[in-house]
LODREN-211236 format. One line per 10 residues: number of its first residue (from 0); for each residue x, y, z of C-alpha. Coordinates in pm, 1 decimal. Layout:
NUM> X,Y,Z; ...
//
This chain:
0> -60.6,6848.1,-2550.4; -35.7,6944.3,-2958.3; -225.5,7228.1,-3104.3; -425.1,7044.8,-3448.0; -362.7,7254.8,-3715.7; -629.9,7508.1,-3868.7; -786.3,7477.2,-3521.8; -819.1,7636.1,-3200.2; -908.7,7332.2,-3023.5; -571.0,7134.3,-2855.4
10> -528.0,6748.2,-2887.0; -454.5,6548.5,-2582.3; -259.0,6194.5,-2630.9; -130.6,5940.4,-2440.3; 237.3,5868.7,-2412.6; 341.5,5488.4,-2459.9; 553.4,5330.7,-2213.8; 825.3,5113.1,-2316.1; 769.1,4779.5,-2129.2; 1064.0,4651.0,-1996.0
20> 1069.4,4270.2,-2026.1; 1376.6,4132.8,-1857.1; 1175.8,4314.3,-1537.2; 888.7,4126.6,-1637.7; 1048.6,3804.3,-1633.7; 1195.0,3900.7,-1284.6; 860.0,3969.7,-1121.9; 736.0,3643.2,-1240.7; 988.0,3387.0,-1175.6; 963.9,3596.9,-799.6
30> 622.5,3524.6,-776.7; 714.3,3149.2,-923.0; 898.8,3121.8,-650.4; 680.4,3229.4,-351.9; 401.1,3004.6,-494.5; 643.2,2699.5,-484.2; 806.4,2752.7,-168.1; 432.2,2851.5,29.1; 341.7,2486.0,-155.2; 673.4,2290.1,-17.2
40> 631.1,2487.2,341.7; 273.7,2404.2,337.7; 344.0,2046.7,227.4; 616.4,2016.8,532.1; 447.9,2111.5,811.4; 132.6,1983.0,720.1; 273.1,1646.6,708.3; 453.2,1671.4,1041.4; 139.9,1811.6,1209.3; -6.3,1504.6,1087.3
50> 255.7,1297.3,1175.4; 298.7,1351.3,1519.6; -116.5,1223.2,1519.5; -14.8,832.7,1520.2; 69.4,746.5,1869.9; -16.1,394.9,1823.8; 253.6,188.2,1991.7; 462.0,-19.4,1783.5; 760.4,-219.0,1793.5; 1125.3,-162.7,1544.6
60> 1305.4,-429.7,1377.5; 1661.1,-244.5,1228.7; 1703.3,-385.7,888.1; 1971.4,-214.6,680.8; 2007.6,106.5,907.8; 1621.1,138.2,832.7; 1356.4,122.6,1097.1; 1094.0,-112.2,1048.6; 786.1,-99.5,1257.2; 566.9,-406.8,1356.0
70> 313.3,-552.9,1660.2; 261.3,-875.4,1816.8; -95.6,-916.4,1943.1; -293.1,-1158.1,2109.7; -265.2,-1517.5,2223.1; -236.2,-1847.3,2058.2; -20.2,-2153.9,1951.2; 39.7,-2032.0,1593.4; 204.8,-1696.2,1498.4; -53.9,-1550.5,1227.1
80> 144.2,-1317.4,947.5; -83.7,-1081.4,816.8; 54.6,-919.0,523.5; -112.5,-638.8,365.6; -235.8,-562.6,17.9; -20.6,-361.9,-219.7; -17.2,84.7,-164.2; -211.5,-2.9,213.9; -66.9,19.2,580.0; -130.4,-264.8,854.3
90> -460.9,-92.2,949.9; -615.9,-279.1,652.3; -586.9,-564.5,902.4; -751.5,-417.2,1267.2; -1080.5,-551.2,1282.7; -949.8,-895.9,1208.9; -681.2,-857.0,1485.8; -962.9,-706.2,1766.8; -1208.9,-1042.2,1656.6; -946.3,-1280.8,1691.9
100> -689.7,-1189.8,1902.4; -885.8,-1422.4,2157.2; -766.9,-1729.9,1970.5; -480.2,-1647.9,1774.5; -100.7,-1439.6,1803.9; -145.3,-1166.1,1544.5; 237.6,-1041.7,1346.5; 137.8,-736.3,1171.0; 372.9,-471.8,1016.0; 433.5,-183.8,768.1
110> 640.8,-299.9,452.5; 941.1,-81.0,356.0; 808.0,264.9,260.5; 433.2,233.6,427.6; 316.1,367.3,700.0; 616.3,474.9,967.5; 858.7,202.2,841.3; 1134.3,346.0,648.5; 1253.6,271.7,296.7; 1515.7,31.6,284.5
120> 1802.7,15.9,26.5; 1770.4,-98.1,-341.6; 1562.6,-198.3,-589.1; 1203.2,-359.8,-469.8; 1042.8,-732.1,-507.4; 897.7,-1000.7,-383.5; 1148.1,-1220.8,-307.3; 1311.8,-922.3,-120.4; 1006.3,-812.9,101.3; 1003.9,-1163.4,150.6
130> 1357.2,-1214.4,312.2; 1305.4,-869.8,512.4; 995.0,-1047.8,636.0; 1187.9,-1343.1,771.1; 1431.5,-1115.0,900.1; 1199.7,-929.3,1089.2; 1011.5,-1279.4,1255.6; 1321.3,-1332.1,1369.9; 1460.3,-1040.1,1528.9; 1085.0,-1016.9,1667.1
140> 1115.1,-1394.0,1830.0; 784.7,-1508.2,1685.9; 794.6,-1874.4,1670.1; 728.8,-2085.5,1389.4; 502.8,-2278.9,1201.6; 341.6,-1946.0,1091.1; 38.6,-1902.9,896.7; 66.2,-1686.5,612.5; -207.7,-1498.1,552.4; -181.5,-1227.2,259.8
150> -394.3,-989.0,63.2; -386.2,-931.0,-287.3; -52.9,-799.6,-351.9; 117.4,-960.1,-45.0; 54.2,-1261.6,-210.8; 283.1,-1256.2,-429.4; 549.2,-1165.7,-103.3; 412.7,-1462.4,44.7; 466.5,-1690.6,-276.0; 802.0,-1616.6,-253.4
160> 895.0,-1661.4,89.6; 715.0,-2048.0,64.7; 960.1,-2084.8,-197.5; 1215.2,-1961.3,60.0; 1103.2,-2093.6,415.7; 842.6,-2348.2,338.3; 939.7,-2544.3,652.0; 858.0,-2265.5,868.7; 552.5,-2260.1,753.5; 244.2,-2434.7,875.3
170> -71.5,-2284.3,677.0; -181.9,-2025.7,457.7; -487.8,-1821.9,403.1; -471.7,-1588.3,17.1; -722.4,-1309.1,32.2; -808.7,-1203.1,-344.8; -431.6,-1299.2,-441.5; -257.5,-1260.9,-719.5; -210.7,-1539.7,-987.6; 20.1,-1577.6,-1294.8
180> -246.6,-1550.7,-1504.1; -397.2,-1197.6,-1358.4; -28.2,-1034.5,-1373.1; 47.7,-1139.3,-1709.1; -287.7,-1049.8,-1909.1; -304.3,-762.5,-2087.5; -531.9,-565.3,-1880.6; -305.4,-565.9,-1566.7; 7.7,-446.7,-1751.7; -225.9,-148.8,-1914.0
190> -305.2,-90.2,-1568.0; 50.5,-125.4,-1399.0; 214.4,93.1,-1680.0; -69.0,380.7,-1657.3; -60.0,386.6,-1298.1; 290.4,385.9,-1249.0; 275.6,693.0,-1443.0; 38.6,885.6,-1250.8; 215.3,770.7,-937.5; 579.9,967.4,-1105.0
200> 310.6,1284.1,-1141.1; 199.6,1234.8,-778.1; 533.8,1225.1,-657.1; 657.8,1575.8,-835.9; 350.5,1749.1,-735.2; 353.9,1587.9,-363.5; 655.8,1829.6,-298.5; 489.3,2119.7,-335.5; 144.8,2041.7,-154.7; -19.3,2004.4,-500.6
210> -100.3,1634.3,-419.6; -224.0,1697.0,-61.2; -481.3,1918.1,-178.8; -623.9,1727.4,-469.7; -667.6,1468.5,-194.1; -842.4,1769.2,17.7; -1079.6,1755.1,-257.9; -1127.8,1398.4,-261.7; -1022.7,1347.6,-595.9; -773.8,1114.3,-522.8
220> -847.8,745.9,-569.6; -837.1,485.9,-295.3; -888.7,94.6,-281.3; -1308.0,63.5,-273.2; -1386.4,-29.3,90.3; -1052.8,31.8,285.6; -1024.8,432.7,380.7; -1409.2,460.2,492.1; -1400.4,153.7,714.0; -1109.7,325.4,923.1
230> -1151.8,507.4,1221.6; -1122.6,867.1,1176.5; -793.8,912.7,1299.1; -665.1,637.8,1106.0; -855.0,781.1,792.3; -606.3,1124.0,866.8; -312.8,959.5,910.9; -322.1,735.2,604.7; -431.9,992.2,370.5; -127.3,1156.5,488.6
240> 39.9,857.1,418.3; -87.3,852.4,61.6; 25.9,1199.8,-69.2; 358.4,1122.0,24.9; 684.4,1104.0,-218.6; 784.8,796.2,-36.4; 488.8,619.3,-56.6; 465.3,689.4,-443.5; 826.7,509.7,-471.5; 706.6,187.5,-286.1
250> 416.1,175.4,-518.2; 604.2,220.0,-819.8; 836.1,-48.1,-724.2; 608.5,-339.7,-586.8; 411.8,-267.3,-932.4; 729.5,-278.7,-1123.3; 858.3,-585.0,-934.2; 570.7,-791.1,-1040.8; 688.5,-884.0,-1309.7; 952.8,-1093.7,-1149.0
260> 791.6,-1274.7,-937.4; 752.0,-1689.5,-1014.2; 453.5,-1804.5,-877.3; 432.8,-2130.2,-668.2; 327.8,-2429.0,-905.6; 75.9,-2661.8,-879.4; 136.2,-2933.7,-565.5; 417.0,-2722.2,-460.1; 299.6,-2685.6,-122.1; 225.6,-3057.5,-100.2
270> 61.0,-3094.0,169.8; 34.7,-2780.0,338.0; -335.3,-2649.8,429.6; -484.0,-2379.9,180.9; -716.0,-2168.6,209.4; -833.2,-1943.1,-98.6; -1108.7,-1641.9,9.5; -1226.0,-1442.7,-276.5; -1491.5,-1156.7,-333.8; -1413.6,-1244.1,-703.2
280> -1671.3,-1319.9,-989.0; -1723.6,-1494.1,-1306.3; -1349.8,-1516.2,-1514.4; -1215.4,-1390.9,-1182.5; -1344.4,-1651.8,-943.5; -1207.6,-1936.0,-1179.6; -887.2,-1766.0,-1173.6; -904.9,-1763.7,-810.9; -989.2,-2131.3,-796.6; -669.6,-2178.3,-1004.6
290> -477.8,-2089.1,-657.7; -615.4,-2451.7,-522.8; -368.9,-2648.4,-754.6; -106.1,-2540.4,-541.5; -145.7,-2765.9,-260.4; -298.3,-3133.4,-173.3; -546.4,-2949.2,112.8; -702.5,-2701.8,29.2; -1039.6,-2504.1,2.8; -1193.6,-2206.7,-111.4
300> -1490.7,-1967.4,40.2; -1629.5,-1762.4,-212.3; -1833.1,-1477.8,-51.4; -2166.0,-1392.4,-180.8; -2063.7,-991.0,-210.3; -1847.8,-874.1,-436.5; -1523.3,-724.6,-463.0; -1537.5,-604.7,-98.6; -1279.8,-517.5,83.6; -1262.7,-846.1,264.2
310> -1014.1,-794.1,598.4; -1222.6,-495.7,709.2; -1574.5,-560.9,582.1; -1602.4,-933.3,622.1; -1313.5,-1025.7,889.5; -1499.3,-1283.7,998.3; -1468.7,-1462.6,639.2; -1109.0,-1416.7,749.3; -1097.0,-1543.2,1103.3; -1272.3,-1881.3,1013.3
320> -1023.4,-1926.5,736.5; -765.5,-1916.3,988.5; -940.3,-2159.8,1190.3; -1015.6,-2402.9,949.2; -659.7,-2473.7,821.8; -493.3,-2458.1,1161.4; -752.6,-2728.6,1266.1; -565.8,-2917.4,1018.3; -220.7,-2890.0,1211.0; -47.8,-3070.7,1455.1
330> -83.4,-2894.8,1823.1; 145.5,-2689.7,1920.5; 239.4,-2584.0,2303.5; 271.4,-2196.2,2351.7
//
């Protein structure tokens, strides 16, 4: 307090505080801090609370020092290899195994990275997934001639292990696959590149919970018809799946190892049965009919609905492709 000159009156004022800015800096890299590690705490235990929800019984096939996990279900001559659509667990493939476990022996299993299988060693591909899929037949005891029957994206696995084990195989059955022409055009490498990109995001922010609760929000995209035609255990235990560093890895890599993949050539299955089953419309369908060159028997069932997510909303579509190309086969005693 100041008397003013020529006045009686006194003059309060306020005294300015020097700000100290390396204590600044402290408090907020401490808070920094806090936030990040409540995220990666919250991120942990959240995803072994959620974790310890699948029960389902499975079997483990060692490959690498990695544990691979896999089922064998129902009865039949043929083994039927269901292999499942690129970023998606074996659940894609349930309501196909409960309809026609009756008449067939159902192989199902979580690639490398999905699901509870672990992540093997080294760089991802086809032709790999391929040979850890013949490894794992084996160790299993599941008896040849299989039929193949693959999903978009496991497609391309199966491609490569024709190229690799034709003789052990007796059919196959592509679901939406993938062609030459659909990996090479323009639009699917715009795709591939932006979404590997996102996918490096995802896995950064999956550390710290960030990921996990976009996904609370429902923000997160998933492939049209799969999640919502799971039960709703299975809907909590994928999504948990899908927030996950790991999974972002095997994503990145099958999308990355696209690009060296050879697909099969026309008549190079000779005479082996085909069947093409596609959701698929206008340039799509004849791209899909394309896949028919590839062997001397084969069909195609184009489904009236489109682009639905054909193993759980039309497994029927599925089952009778089965049937229809091992009708073609020799019998074979159980």
């Amino acid at each position: 307090m100041r008397l003013i000159n020529y006045s009686n009156s006194m003059h309060t004022y306020k005294v300015k505080k020097k700000v100290n800015k390396i204590k600044t800096v402290q408090y907020i890299l401490v808070i920094l801090f806090l936030v990040l590690m409540s995220g990666f705490l919250f991120e942990n235990i959240s995803n072994s609370k959620i974790s310890s929800l699948n029960k389902t019984k499975t079997r483990i096939a060692t490959i690498d020092g990695n544990k691979i996990h896999y089922n064998i279900q129902g009865q039949g001559p043929f083994t039927v290899v269901l292999e499942n659509d690129i970023a998606i667990t074996s659940n894609e493939w349930n309501k196909v195994v409960k309809e026609g476990s009756k008449d067939f022996k159902f192989f199902t299993y979580d690639r490398a990275g999905y699901g509870k299988s672990e992540v093997t060693k080294g760089e991802i591909s086809p032709e790999k997934q391929a040979k850890e899929l013949h490894t794992i037949l084996k160790k299993s005891g599941a008896k040849s001639p299989y039929i193949m029957v693959s999903h978009g994206y496991g497609s391309a696995i199966t491609n490569e292990f024709l190229k690799l084990y034709k003789d052990e195989v007796g059919a196959v059955v592509l679901v939406n696959g993938y062609t030459k022409t659909m990996v090479d055009s323009k639009e699917f490498q715009k795709y591939s590149k932006n979404k590997v990109l996102g996918l490096k995001l995802q896995k950064s922010l999956s550390k710290l919970g960030v990921t996990r609760m976009v996904d609370k929000l429902n923000l997160l995209e998933y492939e049209k018809g799969f999640l919502y035609n799971l039960k709703d255990e299975e809907q909590t235990i994928y999504r948990n799946y899908r927030v996950s560093g790991e999974l972002c890895n095997t994503y990145m890599g099958e999308l990355k190892g696209l690009n060296n993949t050879s697909f099969l050539k026309e008549k190079e299955l000779g005479n082996t049965p085909l069947m093409v089953i596609t959701s698929k419309k206008r340039e799509e369908l004849e791209d899909q009919k394309s896949l028919l060159n590839i062997s001397e028997r084969s069909d195609i069932n184009t489904l009236e609905e489109e682009d639905v997510f054909i193993p759980l909303e039309r497994p029927d579509a599925v089952i009778n492709g089965i049937k229809s190309v091992t009708k073609k086969l020799p019998k074979v005693n159980e």
